[in-house]
py3Dmol code that shows the C-alpha trace and the ligand (Angstrom):
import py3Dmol

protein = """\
ATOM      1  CA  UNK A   1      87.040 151.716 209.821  1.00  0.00           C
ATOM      2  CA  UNK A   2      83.893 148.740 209.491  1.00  0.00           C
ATOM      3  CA  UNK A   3      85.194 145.905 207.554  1.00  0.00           C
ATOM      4  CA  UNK A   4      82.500 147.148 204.618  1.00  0.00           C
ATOM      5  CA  UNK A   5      84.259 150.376 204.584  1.00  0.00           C
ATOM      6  CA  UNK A   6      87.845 149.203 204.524  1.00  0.00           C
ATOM      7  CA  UNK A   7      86.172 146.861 201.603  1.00  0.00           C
ATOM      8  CA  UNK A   8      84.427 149.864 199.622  1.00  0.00           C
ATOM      9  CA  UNK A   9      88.005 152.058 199.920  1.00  0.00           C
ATOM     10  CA  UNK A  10      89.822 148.968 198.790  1.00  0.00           C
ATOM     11  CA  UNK A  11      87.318 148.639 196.070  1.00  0.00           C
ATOM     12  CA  UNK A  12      87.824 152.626 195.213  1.00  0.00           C
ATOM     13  CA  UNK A  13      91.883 152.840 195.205  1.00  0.00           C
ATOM     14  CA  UNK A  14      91.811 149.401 192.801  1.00  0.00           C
ATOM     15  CA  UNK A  15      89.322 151.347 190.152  1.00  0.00           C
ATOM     16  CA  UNK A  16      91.588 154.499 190.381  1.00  0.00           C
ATOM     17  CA  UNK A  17      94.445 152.688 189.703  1.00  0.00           C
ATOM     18  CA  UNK A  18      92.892 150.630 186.495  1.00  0.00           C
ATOM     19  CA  UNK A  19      91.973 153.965 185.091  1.00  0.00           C
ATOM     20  CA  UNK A  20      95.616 155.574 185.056  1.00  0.00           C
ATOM     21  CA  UNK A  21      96.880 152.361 183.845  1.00  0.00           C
ATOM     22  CA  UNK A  22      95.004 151.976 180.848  1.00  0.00           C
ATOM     23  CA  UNK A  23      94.778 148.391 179.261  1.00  0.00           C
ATOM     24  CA  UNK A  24      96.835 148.492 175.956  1.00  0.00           C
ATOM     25  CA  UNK A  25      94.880 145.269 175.240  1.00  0.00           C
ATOM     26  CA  UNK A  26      91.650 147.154 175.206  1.00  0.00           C
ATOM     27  CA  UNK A  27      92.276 150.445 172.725  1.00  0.00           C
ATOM     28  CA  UNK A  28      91.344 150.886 169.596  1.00  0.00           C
ATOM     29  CA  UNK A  29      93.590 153.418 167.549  1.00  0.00           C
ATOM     30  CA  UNK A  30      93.900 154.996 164.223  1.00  0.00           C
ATOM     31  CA  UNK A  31      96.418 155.819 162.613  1.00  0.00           C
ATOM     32  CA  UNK A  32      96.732 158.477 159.460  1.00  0.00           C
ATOM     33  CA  UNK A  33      99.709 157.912 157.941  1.00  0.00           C
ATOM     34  CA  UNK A  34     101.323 160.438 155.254  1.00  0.00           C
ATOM     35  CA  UNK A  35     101.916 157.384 152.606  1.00  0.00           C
ATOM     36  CA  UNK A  36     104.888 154.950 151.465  1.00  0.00           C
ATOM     37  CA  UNK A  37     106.911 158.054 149.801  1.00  0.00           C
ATOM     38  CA  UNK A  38     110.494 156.992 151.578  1.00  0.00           C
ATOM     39  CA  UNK A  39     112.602 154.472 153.141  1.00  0.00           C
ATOM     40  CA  UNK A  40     112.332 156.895 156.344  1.00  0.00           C
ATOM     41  CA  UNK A  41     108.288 156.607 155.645  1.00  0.00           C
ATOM     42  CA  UNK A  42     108.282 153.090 155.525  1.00  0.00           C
ATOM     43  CA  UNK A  43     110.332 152.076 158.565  1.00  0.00           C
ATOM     44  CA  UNK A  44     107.781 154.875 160.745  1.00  0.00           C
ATOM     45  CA  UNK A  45     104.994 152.460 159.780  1.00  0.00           C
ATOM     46  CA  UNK A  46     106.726 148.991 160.688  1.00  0.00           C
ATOM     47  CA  UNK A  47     107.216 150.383 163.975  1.00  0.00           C
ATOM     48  CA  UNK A  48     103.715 151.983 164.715  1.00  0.00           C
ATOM     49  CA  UNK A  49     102.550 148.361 163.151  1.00  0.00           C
ATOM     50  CA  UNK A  50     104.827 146.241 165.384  1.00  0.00           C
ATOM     51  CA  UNK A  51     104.804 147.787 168.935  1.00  0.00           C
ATOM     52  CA  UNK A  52     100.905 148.066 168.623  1.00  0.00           C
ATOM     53  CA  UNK A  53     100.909 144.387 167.662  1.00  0.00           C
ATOM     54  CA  UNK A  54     103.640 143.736 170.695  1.00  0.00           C
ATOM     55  CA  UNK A  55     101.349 146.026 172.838  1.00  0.00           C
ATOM     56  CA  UNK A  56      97.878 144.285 171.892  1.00  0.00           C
ATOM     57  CA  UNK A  57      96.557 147.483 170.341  1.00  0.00           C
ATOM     58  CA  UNK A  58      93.643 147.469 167.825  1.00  0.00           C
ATOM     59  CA  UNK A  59      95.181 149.329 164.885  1.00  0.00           C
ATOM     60  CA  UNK A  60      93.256 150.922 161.955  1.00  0.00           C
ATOM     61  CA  UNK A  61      95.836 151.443 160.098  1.00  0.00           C
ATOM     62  CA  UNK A  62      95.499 154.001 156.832  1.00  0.00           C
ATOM     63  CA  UNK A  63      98.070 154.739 154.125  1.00  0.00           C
ATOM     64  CA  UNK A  64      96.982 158.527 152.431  1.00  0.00           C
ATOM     65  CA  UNK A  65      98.929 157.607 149.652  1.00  0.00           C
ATOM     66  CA  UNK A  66     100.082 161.737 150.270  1.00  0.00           C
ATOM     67  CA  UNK A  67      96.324 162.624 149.322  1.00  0.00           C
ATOM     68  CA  UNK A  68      95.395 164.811 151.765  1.00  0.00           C
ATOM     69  CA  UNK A  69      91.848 164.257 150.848  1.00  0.00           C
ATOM     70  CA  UNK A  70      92.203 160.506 151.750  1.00  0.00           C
ATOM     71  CA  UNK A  71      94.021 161.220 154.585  1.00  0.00           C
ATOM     72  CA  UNK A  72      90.512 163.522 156.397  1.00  0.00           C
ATOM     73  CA  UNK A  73      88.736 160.212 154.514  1.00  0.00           C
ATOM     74  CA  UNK A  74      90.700 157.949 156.819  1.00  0.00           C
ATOM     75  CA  UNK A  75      90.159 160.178 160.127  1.00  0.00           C
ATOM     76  CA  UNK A  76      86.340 160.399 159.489  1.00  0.00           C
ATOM     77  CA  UNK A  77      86.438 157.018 159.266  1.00  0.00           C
ATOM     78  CA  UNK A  78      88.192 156.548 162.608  1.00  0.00           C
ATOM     79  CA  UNK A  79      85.426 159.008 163.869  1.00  0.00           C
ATOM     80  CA  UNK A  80      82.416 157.187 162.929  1.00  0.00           C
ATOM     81  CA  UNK A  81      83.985 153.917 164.156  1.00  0.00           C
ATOM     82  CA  UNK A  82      84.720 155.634 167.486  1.00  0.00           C
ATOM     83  CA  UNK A  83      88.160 154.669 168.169  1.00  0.00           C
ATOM     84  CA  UNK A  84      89.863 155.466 171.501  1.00  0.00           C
ATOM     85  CA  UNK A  85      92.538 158.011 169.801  1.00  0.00           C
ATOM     86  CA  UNK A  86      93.371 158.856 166.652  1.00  0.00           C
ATOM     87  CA  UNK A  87      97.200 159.508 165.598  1.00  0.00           C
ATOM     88  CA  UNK A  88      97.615 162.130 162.361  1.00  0.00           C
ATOM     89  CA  UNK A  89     100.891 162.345 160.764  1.00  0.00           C
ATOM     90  CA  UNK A  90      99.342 164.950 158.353  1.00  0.00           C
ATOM     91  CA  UNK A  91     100.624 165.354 154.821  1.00  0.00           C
ATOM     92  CA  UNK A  92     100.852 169.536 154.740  1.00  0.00           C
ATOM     93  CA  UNK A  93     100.142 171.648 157.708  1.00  0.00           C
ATOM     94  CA  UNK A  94      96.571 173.547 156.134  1.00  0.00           C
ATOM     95  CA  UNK A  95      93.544 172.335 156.627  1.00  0.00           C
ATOM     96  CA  UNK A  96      93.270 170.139 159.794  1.00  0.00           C
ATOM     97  CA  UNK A  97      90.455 172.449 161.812  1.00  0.00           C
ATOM     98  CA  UNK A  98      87.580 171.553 160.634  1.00  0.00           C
ATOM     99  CA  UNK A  99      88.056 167.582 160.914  1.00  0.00           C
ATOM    100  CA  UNK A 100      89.600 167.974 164.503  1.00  0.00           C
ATOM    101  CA  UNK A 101      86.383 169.696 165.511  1.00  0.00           C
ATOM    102  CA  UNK A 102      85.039 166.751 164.708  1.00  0.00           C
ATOM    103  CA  UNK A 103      87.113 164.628 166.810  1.00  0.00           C
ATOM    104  CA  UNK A 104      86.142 167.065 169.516  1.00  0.00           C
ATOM    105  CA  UNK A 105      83.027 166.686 169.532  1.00  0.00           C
ATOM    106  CA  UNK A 106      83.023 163.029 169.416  1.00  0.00           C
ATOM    107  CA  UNK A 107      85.490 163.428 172.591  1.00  0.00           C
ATOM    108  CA  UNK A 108      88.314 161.297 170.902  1.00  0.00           C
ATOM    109  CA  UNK A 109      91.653 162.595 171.449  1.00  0.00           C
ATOM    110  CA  UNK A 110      93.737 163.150 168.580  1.00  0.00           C
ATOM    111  CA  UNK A 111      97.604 163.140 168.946  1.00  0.00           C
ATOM    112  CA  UNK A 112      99.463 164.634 165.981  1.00  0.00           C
ATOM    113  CA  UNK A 113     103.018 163.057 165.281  1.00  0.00           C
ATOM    114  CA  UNK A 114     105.815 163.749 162.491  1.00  0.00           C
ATOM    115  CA  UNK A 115     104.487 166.440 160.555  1.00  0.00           C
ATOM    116  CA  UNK A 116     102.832 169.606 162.413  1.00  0.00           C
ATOM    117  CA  UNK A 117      99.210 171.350 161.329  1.00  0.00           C
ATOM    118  CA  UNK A 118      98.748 175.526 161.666  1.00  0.00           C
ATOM    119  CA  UNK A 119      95.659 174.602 163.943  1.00  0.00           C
ATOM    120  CA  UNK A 120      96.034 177.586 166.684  1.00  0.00           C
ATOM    121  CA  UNK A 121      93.296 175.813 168.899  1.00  0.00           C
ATOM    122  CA  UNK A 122      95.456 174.081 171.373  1.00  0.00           C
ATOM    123  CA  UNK A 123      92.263 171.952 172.734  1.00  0.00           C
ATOM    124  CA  UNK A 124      92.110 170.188 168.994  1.00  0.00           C
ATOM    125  CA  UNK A 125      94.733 167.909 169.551  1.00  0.00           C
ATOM    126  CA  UNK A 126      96.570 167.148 173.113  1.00  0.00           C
ATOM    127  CA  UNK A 127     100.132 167.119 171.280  1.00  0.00           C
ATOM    128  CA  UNK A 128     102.457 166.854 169.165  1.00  0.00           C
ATOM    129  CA  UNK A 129     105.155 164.129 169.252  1.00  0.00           C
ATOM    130  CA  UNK A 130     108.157 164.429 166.615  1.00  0.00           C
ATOM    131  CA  UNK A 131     111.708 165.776 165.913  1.00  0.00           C
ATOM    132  CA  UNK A 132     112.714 169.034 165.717  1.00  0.00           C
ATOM    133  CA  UNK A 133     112.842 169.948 161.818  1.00  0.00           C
ATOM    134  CA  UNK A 134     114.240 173.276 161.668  1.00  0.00           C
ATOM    135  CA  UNK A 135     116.882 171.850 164.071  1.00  0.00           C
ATOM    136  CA  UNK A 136     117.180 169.402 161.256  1.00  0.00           C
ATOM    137  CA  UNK A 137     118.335 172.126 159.083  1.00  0.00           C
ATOM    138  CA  UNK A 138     120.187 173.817 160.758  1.00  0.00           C
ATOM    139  CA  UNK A 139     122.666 170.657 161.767  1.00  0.00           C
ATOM    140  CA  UNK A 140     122.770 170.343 157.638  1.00  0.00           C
ATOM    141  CA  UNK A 141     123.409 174.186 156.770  1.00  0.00           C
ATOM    142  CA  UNK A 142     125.901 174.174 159.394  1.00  0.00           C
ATOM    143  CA  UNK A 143     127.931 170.906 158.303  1.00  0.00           C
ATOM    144  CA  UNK A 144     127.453 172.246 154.689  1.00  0.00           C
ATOM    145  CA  UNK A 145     129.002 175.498 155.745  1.00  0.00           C
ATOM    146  CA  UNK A 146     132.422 174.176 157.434  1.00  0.00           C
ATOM    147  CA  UNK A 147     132.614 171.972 154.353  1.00  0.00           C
ATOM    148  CA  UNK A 148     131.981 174.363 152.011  1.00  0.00           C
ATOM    149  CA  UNK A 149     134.513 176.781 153.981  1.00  0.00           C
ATOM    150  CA  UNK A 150     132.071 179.295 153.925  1.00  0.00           C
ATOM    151  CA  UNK A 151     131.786 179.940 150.382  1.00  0.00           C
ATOM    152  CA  UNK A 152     130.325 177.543 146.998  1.00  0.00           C
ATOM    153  CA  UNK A 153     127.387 177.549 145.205  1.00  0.00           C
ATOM    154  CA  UNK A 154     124.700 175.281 146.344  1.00  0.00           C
ATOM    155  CA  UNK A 155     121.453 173.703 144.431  1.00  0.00           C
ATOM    156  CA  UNK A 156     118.208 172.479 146.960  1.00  0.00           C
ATOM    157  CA  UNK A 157     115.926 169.667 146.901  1.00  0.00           C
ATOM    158  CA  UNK A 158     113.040 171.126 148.312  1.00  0.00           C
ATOM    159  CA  UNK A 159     110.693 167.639 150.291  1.00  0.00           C
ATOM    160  CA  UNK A 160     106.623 168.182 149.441  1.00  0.00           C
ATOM    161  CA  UNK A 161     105.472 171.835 149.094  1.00  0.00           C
ATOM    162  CA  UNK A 162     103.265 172.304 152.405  1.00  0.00           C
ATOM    163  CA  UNK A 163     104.720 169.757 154.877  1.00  0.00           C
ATOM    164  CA  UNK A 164     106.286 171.145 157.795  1.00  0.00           C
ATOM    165  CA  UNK A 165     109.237 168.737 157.370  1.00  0.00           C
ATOM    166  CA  UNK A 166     109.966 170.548 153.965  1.00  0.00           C
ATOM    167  CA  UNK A 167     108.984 174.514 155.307  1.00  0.00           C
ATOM    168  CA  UNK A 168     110.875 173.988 158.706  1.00  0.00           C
ATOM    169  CA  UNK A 169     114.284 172.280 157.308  1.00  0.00           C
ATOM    170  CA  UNK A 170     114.246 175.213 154.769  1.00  0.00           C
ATOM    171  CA  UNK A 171     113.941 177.967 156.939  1.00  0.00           C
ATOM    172  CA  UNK A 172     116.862 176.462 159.078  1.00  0.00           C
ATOM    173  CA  UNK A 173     119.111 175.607 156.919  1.00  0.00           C
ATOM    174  CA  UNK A 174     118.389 179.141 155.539  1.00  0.00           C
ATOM    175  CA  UNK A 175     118.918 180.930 158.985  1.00  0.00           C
ATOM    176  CA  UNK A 176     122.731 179.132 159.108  1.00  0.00           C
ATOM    177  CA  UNK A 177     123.179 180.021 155.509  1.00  0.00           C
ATOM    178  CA  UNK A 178     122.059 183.896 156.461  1.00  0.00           C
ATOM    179  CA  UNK A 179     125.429 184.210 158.330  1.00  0.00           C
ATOM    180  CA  UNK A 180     127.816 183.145 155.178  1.00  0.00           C
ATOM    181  CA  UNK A 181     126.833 185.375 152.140  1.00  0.00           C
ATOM    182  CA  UNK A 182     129.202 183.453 150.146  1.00  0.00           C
ATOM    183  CA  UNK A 183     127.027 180.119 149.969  1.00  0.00           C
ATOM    184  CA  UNK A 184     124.339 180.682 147.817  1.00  0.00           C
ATOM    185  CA  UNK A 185     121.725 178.859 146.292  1.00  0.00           C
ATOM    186  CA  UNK A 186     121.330 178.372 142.620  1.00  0.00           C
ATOM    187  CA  UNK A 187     118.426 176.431 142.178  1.00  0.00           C
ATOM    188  CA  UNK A 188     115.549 174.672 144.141  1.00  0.00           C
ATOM    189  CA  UNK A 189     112.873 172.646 143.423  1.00  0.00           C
ATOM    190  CA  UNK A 190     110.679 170.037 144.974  1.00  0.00           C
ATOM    191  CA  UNK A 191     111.183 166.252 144.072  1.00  0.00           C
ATOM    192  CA  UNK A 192     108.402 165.541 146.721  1.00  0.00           C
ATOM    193  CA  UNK A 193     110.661 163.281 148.824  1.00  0.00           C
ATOM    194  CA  UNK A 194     110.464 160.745 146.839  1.00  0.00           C
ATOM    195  CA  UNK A 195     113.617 158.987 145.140  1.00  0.00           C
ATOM    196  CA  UNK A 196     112.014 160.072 141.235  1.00  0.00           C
ATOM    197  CA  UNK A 197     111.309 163.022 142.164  1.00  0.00           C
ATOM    198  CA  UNK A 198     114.970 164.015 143.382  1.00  0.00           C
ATOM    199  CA  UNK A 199     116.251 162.015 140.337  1.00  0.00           C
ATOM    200  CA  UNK A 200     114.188 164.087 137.783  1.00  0.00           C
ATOM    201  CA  UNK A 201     114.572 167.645 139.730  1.00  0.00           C
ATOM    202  CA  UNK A 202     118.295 166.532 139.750  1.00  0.00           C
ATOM    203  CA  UNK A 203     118.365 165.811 135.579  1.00  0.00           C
ATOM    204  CA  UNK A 204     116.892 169.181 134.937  1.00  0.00           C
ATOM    205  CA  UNK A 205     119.422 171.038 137.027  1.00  0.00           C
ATOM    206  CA  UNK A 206     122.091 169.304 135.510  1.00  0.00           C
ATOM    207  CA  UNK A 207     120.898 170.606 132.166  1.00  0.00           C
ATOM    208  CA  UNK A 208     119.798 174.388 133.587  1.00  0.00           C
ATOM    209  CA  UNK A 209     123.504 174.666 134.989  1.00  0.00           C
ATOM    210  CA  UNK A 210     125.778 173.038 132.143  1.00  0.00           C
ATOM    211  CA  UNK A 211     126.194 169.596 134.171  1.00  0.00           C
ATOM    212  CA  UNK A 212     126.776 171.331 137.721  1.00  0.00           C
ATOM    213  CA  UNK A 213     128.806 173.849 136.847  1.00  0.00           C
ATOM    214  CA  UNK A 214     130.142 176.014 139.575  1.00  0.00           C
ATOM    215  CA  UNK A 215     127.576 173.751 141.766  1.00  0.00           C
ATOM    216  CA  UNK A 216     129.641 172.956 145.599  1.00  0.00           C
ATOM    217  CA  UNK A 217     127.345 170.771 147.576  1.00  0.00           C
ATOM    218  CA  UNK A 218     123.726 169.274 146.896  1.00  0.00           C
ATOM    219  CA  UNK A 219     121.109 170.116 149.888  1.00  0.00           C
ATOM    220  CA  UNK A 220     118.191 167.360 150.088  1.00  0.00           C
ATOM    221  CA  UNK A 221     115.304 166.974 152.194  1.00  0.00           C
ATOM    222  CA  UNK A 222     115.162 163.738 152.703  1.00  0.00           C
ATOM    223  CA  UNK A 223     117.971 160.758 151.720  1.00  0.00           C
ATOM    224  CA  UNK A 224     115.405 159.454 149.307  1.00  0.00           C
ATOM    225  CA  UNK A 225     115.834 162.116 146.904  1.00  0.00           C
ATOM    226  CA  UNK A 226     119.141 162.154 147.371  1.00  0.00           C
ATOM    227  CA  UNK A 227     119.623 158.616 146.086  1.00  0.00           C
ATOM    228  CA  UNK A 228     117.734 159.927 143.156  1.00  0.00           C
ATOM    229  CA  UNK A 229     119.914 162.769 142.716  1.00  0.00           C
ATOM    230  CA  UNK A 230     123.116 160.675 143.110  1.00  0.00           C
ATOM    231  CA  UNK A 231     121.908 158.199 140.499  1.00  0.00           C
ATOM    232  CA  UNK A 232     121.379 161.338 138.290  1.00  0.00           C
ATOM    233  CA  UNK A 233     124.798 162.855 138.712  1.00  0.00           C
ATOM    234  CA  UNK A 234     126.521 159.703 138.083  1.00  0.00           C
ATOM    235  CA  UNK A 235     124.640 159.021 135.097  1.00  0.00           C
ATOM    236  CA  UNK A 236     125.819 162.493 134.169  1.00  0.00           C
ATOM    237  CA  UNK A 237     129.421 161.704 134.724  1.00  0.00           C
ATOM    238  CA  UNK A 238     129.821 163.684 137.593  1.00  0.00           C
ATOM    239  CA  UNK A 239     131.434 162.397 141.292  1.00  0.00           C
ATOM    240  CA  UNK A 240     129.085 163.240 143.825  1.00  0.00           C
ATOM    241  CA  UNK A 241     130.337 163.025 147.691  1.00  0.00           C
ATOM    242  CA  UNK A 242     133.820 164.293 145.907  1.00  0.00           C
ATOM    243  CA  UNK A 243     133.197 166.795 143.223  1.00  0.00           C
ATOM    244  CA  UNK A 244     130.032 167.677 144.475  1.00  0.00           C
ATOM    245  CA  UNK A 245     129.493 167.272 148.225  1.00  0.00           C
ATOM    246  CA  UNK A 246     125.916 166.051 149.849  1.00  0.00           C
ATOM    247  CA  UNK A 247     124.213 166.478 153.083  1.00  0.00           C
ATOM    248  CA  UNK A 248     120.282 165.510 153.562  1.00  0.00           C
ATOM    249  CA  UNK A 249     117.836 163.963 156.478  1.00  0.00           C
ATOM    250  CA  UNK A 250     116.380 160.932 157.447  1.00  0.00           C
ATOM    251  CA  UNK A 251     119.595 158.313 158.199  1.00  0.00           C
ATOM    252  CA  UNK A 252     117.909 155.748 156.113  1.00  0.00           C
ATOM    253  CA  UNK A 253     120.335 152.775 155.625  1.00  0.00           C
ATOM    254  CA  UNK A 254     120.499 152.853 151.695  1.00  0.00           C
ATOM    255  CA  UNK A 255     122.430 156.811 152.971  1.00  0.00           C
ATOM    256  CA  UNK A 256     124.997 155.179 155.566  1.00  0.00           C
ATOM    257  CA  UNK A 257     126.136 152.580 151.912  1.00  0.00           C
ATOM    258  CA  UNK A 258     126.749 155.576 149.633  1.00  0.00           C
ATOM    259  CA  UNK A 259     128.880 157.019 152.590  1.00  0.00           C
ATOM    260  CA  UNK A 260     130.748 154.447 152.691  1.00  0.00           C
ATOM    261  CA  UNK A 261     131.026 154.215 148.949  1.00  0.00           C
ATOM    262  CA  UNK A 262     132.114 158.183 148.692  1.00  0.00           C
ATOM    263  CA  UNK A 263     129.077 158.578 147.023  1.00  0.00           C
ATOM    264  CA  UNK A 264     127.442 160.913 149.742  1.00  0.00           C
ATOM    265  CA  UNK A 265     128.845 162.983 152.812  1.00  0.00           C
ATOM    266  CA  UNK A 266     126.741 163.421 155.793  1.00  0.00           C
ATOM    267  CA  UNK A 267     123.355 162.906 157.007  1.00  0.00           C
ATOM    268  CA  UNK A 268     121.012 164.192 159.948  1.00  0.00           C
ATOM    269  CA  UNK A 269     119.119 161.536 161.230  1.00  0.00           C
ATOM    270  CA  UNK A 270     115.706 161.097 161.890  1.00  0.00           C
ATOM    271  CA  UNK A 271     114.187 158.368 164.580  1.00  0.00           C
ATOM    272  CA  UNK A 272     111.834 155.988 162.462  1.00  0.00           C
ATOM    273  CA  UNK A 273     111.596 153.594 165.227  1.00  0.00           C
ATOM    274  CA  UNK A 274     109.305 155.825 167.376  1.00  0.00           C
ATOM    275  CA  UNK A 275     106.163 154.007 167.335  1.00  0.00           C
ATOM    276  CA  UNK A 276     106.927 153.286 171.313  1.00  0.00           C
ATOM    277  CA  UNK A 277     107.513 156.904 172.368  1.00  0.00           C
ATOM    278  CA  UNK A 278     103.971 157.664 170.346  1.00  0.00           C
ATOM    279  CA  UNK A 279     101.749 154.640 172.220  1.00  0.00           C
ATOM    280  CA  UNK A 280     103.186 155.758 175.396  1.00  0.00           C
ATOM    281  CA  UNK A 281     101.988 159.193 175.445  1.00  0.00           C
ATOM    282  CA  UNK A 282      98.802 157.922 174.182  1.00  0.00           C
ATOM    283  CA  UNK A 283      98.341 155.327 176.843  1.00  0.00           C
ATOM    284  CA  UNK A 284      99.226 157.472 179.337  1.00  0.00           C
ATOM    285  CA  UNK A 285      96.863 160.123 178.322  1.00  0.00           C
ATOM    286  CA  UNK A 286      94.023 157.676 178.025  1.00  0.00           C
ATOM    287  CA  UNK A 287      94.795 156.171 181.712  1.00  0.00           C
ATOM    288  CA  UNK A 288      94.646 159.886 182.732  1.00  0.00           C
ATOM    289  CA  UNK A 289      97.931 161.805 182.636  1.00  0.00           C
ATOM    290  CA  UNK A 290      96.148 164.660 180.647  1.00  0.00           C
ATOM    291  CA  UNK A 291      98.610 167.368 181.229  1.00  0.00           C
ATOM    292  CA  UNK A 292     101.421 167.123 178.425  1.00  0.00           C
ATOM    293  CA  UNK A 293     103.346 169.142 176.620  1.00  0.00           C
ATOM    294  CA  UNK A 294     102.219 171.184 173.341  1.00  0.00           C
ATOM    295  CA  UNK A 295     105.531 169.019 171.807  1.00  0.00           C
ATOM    296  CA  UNK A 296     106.922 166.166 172.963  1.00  0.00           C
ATOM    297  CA  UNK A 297     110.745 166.465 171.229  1.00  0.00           C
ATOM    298  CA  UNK A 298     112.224 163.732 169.607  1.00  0.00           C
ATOM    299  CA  UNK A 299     115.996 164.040 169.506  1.00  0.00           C
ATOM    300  CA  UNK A 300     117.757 163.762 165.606  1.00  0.00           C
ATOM    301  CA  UNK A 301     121.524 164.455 165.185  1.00  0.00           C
ATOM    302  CA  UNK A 302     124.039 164.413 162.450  1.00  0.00           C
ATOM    303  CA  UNK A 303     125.968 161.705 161.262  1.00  0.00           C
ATOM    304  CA  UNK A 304     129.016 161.676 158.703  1.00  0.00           C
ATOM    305  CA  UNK A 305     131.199 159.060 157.021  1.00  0.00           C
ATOM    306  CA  UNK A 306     133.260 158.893 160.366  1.00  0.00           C
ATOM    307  CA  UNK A 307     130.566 157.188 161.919  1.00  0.00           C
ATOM    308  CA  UNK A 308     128.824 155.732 158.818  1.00  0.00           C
ATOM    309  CA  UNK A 309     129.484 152.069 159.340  1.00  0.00           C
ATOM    310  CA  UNK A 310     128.856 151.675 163.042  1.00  0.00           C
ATOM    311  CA  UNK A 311     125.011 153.529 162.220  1.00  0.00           C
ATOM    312  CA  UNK A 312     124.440 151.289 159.549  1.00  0.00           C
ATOM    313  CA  UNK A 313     125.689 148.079 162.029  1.00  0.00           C
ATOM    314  CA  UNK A 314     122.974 149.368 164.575  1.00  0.00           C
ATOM    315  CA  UNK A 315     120.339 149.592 161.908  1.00  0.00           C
ATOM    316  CA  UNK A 316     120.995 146.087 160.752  1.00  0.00           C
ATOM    317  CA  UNK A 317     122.240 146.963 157.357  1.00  0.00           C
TER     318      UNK A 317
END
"""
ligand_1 = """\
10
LIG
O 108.004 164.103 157.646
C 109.238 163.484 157.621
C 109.702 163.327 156.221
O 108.737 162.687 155.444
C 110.939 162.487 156.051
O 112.123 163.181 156.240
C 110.784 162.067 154.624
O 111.615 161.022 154.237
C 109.352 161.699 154.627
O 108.813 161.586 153.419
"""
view = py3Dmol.view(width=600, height=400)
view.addModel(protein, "pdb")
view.setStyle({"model": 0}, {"cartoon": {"style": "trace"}})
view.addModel(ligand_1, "xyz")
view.setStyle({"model": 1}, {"stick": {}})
view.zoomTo()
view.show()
């Protein structure tokens, strides 16, 4: 080989190798967040904020405030600014097609975390990156059936009608439930997974059912409601994590406490500190890995009062 060509191949490989190895330094990303509903919510966002600050990334970060019409506001905005990717964590699964097309067509990638969309166009977005929420439920209908023995009436706080954390968790906890006909449920309504809303939902069962009557074990979506929903009960006189047993999702600190207080039983936990696993698959995909998969998994798993205090230690609290 001349010296020029042994130069120009040099020259070649060194190009190649800065395009799979994208700069982090020189992205530009936005980021559609649901909104500020829950402890879980808020931690997501610290650590999207702080690794793309550790990492040098340009964020434009938005907070939908669970609007979904501010959240399309926010990616059109990210559209006409052409950022390098955009990152949805969309509020309810509908209506994501028409705004994706748009990314498309712009050629910016779009990589859909937390939540899911019903999009059946698999070129609209190059994945999705989150836990497994009907896994979720499952791990709670299943600790809430070996508590309950098998048998107890049970009342549901449903998260926000339209997410896929709320539909997926219900339909597994409901496919566990489907093999003990002796658990059922007694009432369910959504408190939006907000604390409020499971306080208020919680105040008006408490009335429809003669202060809990009869009532086993509390299901919530999310912790935050059930903080609600334990300030409710105890208001109301009643004992819950002893008279009335608990089990919800998220592992947010304020959870691991009332375990350890006897004021709540068990909860499945979901990552918040995932903002690394997202910018990695993004970064990746933008120095040219294009081939992942439809869902990349993120693990959750259950936790109870037996290991309450050594999560908590780990989370700082
Ligand atoms: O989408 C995940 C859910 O959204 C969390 O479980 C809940 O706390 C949040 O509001």
């Amino acid at each position: 080989m001349s010296s020029l060509k042994y130069l120009l191949g040099a020259a070649v490989g060194a190009v190649a190798l800065a395009a799979l190895t994208v700069s982090a330094s020189a992205l530009t990303v936005g980021f559609s967040q649901v909104g500020h509903e829950s402890d879980w919510r808020t931690a997501f966002s610290k650590s999207m904020q702080d690794e793309a600050k550790a990492e040098g990334i340009d964020l434009k970060f938005s907070d939908a405030n669970q609007k979904e019409e501010d959240q399309l506001k926010a990616v059109r905005s990210f559209i006409s600014e052409k950022v390098d990717a955009i990152i949805i964590a969309p509020i309810v699964v509908t209506g994501w097609d028409q705004v994706l097309k748009e990314a498309k067509a712009a050629n910016i990638p779009v990589f859909v975390v937390d939540r899911d969309v019903d999009t059946k166009d698999t070129s609209l977005f190059v994945c999705r990156i989150a836990a497994d929420f009907n896994l979720e439920g499952r791990l709670a209908g299943a600790w809430a059936a070996q508590a309950l023995k098998g048998k107890g009436n049970i009342v549901e706080l449903v998260g926000t009608v339209g997410s896929a954390a709320a539909e997926y968790r219900r339909t597994g906890f409901a496919a566990v439930q489907a093999l003990f006909p002796l658990i059922k449920t007694v009432k369910s309504q959504s408190g939006d997974f907000t604390t409020q809303g499971g306080k208020e939902v919680m105040e008006s069962f408490i009335k429809a059912t003669d202060g809990l009557k009869d009532i086993k074990l509390v299901w919530a979506h999310n912790d935050n409601m059930l903080l609600g929903a334990i300030q409710a009960m105890k208001e109301a006189g009643l004992k819950p994590g002893k008279d009335i047993l608990t089990v919800s999702v998220d592992g947010v600190p304020d959870i691991f406490k009332m375990m350890l207080s006897g004021d709540a039983n068990a909860s499945v936990e979901l990552r918040s500190d995932i903002g690394p696993d997202i910018y990695a698959v993004v970064k990746a995909y933008l120095g040219g890995k294009k081939d992942w998969p439809r869902w990349v998994v993120i693990p959750s798993d259950l936790h109870t009062i037996a290991d309450a205090a050594e999560v908590l230690k780990k989370k700082g609290g």
